[in-house]
TITORGU-202221 format. One line per 5 residues: for each residue x negated, y, z negated of N, C-alpha, C, CB. Coordinates in Angstrom, 1 decimal. Glycine has a CB too. Example, Ala and Ser with C-alpha at 12.3 -4.5 7.8 and 13.67 -1.06 7.14 Angstrom:
% residues 2
-13.2,-5.7,-7.8,-12.3,-4.5,-7.8,-13.2,-3.3,-7.8,-11.3,-4.5,-9.0 | -12.8,-2.2,-7.1,-13.7,-1.1,-7.1,-12.9,0.0,-7.9,-14.1,-0.6,-5.7
END
This chain:
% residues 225
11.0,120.4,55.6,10.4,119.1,55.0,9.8,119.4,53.7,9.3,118.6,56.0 | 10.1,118.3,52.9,9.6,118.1,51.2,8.0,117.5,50.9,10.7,117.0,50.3 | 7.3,118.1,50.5,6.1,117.7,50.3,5.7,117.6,48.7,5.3,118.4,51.0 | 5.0,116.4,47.9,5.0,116.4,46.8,3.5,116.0,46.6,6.0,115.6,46.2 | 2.3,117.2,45.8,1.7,117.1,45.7,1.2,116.6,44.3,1.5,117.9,46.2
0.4,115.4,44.3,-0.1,115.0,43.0,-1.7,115.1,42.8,0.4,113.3,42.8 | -2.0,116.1,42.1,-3.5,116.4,42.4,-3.6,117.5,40.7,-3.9,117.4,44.3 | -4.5,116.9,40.0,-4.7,117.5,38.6,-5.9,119.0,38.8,-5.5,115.9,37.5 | -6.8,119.3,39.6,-7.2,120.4,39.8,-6.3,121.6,40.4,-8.2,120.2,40.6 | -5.9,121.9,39.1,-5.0,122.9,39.6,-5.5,124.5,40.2,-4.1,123.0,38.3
-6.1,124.5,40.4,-6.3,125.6,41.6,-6.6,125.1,43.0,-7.6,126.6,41.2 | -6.8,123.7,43.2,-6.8,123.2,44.4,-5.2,122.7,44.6,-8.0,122.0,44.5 | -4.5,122.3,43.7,-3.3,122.2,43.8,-2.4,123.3,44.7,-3.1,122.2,42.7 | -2.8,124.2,43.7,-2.0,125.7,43.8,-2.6,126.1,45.4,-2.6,127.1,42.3 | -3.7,126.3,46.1,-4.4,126.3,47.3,-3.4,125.2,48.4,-6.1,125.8,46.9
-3.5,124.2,47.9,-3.0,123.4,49.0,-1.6,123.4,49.3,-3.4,122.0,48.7 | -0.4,124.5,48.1,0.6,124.5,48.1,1.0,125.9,49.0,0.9,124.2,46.8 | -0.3,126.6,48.2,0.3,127.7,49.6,-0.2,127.4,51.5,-0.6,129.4,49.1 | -1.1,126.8,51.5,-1.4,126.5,52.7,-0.1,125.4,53.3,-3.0,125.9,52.6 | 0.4,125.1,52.5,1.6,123.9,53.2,3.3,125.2,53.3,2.0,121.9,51.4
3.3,125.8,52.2,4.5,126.8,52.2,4.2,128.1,53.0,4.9,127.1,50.8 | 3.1,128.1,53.9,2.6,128.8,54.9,3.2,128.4,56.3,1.3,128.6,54.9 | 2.8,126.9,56.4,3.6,126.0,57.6,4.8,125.8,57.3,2.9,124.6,58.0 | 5.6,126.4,56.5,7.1,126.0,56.9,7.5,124.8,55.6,7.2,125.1,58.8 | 6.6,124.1,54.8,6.9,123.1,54.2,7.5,123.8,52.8,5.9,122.1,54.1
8.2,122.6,52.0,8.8,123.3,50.5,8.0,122.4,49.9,10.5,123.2,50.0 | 7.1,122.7,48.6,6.5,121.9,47.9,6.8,121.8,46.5,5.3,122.1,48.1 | 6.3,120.7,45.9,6.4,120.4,44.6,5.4,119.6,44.4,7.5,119.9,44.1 | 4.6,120.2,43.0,3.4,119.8,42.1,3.4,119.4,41.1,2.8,120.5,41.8 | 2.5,118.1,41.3,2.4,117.1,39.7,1.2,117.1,39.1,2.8,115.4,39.7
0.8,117.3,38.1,-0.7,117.3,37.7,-1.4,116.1,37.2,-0.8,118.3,36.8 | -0.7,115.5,37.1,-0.8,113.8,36.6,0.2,112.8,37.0,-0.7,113.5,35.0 | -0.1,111.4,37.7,0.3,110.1,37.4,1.4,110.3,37.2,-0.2,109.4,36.6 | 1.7,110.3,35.7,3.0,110.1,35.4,3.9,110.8,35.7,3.2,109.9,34.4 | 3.7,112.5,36.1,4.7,113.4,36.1,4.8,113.5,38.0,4.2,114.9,35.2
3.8,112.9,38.9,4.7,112.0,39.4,5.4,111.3,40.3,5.0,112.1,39.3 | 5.2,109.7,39.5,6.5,109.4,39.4,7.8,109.6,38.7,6.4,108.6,39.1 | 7.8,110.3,37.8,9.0,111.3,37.2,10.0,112.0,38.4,8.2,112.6,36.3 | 8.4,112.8,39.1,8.9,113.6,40.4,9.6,112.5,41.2,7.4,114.3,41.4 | 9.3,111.8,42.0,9.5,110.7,43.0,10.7,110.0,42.7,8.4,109.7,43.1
11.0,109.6,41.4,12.0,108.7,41.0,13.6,110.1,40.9,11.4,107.7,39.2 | 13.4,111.2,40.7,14.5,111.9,40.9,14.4,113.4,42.0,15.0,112.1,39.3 | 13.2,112.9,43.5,13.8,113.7,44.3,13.2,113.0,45.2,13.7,115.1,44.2 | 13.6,113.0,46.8,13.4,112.2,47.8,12.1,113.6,48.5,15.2,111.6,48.7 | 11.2,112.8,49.1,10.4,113.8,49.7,9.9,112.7,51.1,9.2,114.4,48.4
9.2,114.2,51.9,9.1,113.3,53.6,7.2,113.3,53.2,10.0,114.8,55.8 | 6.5,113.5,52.8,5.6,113.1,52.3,4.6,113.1,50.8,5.3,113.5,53.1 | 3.9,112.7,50.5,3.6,112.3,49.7,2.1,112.5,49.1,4.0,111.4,50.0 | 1.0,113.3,48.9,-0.5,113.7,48.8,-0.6,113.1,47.5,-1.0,115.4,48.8 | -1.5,112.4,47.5,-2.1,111.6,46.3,-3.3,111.7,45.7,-2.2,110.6,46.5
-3.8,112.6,45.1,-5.4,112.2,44.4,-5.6,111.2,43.6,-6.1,113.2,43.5 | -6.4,110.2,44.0,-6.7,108.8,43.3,-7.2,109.3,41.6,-8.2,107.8,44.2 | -8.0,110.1,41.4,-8.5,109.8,40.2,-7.5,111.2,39.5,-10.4,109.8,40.1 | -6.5,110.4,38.6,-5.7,111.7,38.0,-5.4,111.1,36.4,-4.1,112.1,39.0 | -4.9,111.7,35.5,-4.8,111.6,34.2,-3.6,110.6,33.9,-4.7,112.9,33.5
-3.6,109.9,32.8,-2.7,108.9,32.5,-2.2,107.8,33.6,-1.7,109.7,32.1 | -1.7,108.0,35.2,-1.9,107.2,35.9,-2.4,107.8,36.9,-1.0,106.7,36.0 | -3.5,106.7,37.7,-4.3,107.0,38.9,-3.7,107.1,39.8,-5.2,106.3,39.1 | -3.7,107.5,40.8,-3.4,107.5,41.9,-2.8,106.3,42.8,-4.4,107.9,42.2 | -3.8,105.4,42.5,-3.6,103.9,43.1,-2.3,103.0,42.2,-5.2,102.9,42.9
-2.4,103.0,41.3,-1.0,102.8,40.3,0.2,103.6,41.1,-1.1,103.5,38.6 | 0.2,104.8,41.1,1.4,105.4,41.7,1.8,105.1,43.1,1.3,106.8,41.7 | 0.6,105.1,43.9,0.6,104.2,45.3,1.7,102.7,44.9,-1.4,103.7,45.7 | 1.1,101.8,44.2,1.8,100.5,43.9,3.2,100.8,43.6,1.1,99.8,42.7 | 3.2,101.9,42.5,4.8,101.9,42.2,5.8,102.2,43.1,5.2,102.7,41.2
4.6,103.2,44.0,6.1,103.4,45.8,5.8,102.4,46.0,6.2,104.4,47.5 | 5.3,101.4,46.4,5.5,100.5,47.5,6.1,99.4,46.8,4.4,100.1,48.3 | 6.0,99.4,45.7,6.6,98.2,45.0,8.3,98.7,44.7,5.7,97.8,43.4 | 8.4,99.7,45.2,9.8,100.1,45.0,10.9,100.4,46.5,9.5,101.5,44.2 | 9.8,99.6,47.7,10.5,99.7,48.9,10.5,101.3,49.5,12.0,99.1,48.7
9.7,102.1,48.8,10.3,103.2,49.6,8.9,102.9,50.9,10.3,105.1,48.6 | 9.5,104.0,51.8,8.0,103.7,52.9,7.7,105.2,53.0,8.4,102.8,54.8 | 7.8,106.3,52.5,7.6,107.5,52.4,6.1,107.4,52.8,8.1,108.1,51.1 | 5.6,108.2,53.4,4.0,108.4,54.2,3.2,109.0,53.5,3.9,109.1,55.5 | 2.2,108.2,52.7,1.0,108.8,51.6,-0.3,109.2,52.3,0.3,107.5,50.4
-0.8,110.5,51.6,-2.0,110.3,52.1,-2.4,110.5,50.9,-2.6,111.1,53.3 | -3.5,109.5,51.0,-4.6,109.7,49.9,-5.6,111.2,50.0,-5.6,108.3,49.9 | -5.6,111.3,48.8,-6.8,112.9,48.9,-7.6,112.9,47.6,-5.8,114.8,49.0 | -9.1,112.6,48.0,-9.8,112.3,46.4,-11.1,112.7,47.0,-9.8,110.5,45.4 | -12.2,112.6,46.3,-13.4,112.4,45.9,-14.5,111.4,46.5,-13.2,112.1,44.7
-13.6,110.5,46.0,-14.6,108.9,46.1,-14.2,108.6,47.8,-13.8,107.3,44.7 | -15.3,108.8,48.1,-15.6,108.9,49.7,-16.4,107.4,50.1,-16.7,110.4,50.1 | -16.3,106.5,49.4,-17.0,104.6,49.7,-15.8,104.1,50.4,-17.2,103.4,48.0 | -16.2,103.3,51.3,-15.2,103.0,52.5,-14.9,101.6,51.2,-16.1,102.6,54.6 | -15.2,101.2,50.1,-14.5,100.4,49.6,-13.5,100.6,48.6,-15.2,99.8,49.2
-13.8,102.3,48.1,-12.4,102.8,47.6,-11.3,103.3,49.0,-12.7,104.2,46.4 | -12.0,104.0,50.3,-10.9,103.8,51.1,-9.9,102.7,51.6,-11.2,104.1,51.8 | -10.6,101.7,51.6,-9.8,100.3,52.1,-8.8,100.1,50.5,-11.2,98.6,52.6 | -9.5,100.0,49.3,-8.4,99.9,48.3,-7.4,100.5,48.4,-8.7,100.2,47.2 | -7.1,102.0,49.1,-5.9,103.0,49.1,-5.3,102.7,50.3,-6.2,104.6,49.0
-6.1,102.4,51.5,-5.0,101.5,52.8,-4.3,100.0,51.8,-6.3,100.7,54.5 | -5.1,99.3,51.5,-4.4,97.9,51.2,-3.5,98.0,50.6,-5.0,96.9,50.7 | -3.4,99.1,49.5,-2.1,98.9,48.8,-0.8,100.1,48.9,-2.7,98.7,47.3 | -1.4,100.4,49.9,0.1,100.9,51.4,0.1,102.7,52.0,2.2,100.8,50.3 | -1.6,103.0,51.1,-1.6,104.5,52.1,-1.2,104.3,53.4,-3.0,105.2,52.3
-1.0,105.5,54.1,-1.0,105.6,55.4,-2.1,106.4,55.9,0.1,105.9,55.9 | -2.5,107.4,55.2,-3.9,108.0,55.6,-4.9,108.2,54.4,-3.7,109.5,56.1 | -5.7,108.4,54.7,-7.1,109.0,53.8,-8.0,110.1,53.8,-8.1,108.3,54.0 | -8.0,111.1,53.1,-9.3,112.4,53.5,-9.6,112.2,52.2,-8.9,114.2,54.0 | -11.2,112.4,52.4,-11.8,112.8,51.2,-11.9,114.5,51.2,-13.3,111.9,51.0
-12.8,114.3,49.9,-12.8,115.6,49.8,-14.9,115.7,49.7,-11.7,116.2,48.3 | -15.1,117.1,50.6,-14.2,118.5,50.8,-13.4,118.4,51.5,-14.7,119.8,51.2 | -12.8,119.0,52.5,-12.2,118.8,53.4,-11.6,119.9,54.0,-11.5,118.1,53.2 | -11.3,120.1,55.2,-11.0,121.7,56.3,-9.9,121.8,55.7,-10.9,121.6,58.2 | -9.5,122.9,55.9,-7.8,123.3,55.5,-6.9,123.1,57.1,-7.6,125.5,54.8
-7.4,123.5,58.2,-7.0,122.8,59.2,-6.8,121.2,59.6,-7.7,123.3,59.8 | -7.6,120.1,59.0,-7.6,119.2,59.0,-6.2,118.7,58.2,-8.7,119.0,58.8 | -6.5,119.3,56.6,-5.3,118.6,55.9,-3.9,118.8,56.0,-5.3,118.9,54.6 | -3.9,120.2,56.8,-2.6,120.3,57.8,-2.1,119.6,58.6,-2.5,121.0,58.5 | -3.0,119.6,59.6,-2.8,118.4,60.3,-2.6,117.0,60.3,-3.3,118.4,60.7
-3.2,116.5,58.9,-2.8,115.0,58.8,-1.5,115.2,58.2,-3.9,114.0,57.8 | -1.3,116.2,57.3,0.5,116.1,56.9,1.8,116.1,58.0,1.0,117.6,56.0 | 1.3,116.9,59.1,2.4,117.0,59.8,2.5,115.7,60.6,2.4,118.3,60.6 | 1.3,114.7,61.0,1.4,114.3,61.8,2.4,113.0,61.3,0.2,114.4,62.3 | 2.0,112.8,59.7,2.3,111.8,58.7,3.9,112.3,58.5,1.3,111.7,57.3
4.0,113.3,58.4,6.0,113.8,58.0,6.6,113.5,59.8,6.4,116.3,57.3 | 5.7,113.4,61.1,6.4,112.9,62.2,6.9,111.7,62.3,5.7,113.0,63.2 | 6.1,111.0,61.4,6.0,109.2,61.2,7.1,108.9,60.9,5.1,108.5,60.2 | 7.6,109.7,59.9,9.0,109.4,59.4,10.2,109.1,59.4,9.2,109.8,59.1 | 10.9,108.3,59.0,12.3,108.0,60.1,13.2,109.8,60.3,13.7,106.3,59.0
13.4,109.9,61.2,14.2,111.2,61.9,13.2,112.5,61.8,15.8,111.7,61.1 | 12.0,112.1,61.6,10.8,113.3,62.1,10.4,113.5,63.0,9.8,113.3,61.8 | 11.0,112.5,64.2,9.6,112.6,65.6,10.5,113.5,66.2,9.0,110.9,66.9 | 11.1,114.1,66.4,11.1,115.7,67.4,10.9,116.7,66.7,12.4,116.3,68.2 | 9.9,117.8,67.5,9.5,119.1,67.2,10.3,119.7,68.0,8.2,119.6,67.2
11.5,119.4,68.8,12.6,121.1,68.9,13.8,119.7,68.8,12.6,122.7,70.9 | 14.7,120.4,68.2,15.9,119.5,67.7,17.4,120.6,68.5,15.9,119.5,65.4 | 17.9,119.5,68.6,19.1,120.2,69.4,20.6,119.7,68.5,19.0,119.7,71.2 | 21.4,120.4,68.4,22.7,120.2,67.9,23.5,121.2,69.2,22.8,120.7,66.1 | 24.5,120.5,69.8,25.8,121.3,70.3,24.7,122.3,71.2,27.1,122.2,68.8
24.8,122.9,71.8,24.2,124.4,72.8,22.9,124.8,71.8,25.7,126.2,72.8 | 22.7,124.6,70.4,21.8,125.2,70.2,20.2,124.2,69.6,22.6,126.2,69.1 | 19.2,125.1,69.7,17.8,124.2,69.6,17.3,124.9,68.3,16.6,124.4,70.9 | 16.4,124.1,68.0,15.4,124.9,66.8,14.1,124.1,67.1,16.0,124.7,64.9 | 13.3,125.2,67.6,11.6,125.1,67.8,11.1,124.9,66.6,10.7,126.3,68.5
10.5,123.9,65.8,9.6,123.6,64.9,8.3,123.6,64.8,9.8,122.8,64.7 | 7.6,124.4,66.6,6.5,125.0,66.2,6.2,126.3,66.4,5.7,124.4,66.6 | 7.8,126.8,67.0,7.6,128.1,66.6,8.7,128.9,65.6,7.5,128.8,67.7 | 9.6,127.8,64.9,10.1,128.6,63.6,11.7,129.6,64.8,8.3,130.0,62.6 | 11.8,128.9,65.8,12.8,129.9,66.5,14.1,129.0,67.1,12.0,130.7,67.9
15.3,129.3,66.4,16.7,129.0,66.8,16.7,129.8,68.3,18.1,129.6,65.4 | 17.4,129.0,69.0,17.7,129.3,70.4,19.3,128.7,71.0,16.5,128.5,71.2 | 19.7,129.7,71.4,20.9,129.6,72.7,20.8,129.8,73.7,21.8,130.2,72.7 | 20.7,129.3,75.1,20.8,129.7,76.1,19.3,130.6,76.6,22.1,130.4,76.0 | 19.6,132.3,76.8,18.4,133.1,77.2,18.3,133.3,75.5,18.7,134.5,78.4
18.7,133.1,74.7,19.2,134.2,73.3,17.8,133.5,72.3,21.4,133.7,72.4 | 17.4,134.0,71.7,16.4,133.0,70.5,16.2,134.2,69.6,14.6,132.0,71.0 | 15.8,133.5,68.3,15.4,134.6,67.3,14.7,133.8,66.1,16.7,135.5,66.7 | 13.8,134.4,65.5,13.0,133.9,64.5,13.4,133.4,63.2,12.3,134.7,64.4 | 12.9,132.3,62.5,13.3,132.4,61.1,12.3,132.5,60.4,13.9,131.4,60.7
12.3,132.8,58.9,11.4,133.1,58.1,11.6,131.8,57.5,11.5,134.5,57.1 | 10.6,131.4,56.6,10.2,130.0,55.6,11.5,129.3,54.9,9.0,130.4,54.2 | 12.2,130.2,54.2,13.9,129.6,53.9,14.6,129.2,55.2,15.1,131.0,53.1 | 14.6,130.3,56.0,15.4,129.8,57.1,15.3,129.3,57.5,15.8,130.2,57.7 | 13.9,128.7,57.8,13.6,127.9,59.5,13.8,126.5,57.8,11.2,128.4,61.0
13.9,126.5,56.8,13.5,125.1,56.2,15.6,124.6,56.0,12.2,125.3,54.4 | 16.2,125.5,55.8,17.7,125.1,55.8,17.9,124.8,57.3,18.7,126.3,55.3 | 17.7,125.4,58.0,17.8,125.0,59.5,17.6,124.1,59.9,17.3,125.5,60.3 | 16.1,123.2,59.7,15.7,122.6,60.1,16.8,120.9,59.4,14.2,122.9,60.1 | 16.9,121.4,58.3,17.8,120.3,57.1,19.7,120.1,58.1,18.0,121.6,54.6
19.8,121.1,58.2,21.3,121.4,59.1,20.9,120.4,60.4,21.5,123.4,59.8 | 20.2,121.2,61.1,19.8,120.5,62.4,19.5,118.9,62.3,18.5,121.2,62.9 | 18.8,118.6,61.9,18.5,117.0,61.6,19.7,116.2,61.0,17.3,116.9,60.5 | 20.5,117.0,60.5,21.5,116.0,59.9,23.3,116.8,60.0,20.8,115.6,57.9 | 23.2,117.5,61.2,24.7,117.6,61.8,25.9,116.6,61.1,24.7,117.3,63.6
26.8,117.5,60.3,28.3,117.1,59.7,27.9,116.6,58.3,29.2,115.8,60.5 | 26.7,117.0,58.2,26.6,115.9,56.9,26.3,117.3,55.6,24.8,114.5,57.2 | 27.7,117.0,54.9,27.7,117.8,53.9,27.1,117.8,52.6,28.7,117.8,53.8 | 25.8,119.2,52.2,25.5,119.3,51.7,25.8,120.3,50.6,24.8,119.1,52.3 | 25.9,119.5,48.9,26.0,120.1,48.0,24.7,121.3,48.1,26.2,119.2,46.9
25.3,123.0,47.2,24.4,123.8,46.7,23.1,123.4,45.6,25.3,124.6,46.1 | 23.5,122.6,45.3,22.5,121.5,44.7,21.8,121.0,45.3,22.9,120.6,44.1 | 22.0,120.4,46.1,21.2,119.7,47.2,20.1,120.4,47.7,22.0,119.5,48.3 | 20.4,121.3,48.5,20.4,122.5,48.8,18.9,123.4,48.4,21.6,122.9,48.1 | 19.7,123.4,47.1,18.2,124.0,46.4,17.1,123.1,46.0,18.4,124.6,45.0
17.7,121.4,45.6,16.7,121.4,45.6,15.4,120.5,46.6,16.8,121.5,44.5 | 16.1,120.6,47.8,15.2,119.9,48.8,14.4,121.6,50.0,16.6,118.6,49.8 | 14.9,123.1,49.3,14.7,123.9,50.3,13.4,124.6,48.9,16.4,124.9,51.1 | 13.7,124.8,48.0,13.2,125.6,46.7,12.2,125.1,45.8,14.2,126.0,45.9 | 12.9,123.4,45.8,12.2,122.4,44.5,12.6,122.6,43.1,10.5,122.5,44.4
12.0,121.7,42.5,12.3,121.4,41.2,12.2,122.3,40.3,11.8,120.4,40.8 | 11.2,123.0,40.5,10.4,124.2,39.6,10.6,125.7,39.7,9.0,124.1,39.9 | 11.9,125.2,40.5,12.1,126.9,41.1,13.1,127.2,39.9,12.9,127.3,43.0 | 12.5,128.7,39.5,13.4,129.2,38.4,14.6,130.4,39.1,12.2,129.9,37.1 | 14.5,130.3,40.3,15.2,130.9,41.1,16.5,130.8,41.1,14.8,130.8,42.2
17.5,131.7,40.9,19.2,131.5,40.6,19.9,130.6,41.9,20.1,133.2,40.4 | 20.4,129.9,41.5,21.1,128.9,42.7,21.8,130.0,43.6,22.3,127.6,42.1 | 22.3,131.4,43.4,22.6,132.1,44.2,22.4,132.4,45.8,22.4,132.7,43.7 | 21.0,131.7,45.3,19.8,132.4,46.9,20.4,131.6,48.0,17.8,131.9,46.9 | 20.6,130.6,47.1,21.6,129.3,48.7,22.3,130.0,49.5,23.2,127.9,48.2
22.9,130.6,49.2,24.6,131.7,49.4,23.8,132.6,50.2,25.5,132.7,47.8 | 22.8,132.9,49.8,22.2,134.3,50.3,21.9,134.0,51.8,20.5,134.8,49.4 | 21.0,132.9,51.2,20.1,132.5,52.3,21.0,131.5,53.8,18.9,131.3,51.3 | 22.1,131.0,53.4,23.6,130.5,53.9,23.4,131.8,55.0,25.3,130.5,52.7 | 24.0,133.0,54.2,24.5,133.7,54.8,23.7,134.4,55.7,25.1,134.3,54.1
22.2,134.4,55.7,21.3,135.2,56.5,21.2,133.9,57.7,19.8,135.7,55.6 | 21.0,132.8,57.9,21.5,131.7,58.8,22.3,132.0,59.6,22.0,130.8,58.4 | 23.9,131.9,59.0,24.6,132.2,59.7,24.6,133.4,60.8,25.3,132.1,59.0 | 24.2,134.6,60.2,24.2,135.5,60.9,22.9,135.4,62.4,24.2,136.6,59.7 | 22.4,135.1,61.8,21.0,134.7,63.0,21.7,133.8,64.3,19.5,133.4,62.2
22.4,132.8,63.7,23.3,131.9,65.0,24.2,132.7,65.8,24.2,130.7,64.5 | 25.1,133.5,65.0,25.9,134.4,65.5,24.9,135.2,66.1,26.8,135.1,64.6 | 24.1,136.0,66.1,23.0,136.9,66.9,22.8,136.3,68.3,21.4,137.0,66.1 | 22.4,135.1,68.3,21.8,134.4,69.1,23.0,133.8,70.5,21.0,133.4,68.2 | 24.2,133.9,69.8,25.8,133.7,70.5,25.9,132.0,70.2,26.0,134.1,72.4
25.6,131.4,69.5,25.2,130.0,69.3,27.0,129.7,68.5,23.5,129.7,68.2 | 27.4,128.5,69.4,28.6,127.4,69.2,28.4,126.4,68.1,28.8,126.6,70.5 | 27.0,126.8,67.5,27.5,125.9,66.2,27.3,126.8,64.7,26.4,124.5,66.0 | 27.9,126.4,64.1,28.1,127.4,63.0,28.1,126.7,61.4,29.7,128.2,63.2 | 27.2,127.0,60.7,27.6,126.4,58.9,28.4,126.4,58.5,27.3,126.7,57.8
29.4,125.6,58.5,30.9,125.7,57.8,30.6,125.2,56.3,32.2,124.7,58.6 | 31.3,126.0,55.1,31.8,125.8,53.7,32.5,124.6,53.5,32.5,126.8,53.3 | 32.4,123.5,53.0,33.5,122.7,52.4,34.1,122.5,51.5,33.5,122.0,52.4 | 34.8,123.2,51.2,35.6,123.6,49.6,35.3,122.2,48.6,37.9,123.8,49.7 | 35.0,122.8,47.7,34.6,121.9,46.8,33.7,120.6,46.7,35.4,121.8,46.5
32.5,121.2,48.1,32.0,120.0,48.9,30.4,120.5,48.6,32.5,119.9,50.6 | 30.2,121.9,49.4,29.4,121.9,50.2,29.4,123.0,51.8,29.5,120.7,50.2 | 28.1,122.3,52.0,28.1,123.4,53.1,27.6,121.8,54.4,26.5,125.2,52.7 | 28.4,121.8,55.5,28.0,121.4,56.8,27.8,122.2,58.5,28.8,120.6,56.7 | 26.8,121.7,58.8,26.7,122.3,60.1,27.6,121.5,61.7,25.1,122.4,60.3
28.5,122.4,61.7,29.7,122.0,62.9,29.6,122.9,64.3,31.4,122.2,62.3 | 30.0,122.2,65.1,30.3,122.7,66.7,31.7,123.7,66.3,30.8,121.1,68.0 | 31.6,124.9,66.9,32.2,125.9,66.7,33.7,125.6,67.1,31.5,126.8,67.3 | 35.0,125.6,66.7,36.2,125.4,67.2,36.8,126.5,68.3,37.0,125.2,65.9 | 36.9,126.3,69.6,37.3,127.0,70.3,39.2,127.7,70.0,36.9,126.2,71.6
END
């Protein structure tokens, strides 16, 4: 899952990004308003963190521009101003949650995941394709007696496979719904990271397998007997 943080204290930024790429999430950071909607308008994300008071555009402006743009992507607001009359301003004009700040690092976890469940094709935590599962709260592909762990790439391509069986995804894609926008990381790692997948399903004796699509992509298929 894609998370896009808009919050101008950038060491609380940077804090909140590792605490989310801890749980399994891929993130991306905007330090202002405008940069984004920049973000939003050219990558799709399953949630959304907002600090109301940010540079050039506030928070609540960027709130308006999703919802005035039909997306229903799940906001939580995250600021300061703790007056139940600036909270009702960020419900009315289409949050779905609110924390002020300070706030627990256990708590803000928990309101993200509960808000990326909301989502259309978020509500199961173990997903099944063909013979095989993937636990999403414990990060573990399973066959039969067989299971084995993934690390943060893997369990986050997996989970992208799993949720959306046959559906072919460009190396582009790829990177940048597993890595983000900011990753200066060689598109190679797809391949890498492909291939360390694959081998984990094979471990596990699992009948579905990542097939290559020449000049496509990569999709996840039921193994051909």
């Amino acid at each position: 899952m894609r998370i896009l943080i808009a919050e101008d204290e950038v060491e609380l930024a940077k804090g909140l990004k590792f605490l989310l790429e801890k749980n399994k999430f891929s993130v991306d950071i905007a330090h202002d308003g405008e940069e984004a909607l920049e973000r939003l308008r050219g990558s799709e994300y399953d949630v959304v963190v907002l600090d109301i008071m940010m540079p050039k555009i506030s928070g609540l402006d960027v709130l308006c521009h999703i919802r005035k743009g039909k997306s229903k992507v799940p906001v939580l607001m995250l600021t300061a101003m703790a007056e139940i009359e600036d909270r009702v301003a960020g419900l009315e004009a289409g949050a779905d949650d609110y924390l002020p700040k300070p706030f627990a690092s256990a708590e803000f976890i928990a309101r993200v995941k509960a808000l990326s469940r909301r989502n259309t094709g978020y509500e199961e935590l173990v997903l099944s394709f063909g013979d095989t599962c993937l636990d999403c709260n414990r990060y573990e592909l399973a066959c039969k007696s067989e299971s084995v762990r993934l690390n943060n790439k893997e369990f986050q391509l997996a989970e992208l496979f799993m949720r959306h069986p046959h559906f072919v995804f460009s190396t582009n894609h790829l990177m940048d719904r597993v890595w983000g926008q900011d990753s200066e990381t060689d598109v190679s790692v797809v391949w890498t990271y492909i291939g360390f997948v694959r081998r984990k399903l094979k471990q596990i004796g699992s009948g579905v397998e990542i097939r290559t699509v020449r000049g496509a992509g990569y999709s996840l298929e039921e193994t051909v007997c």
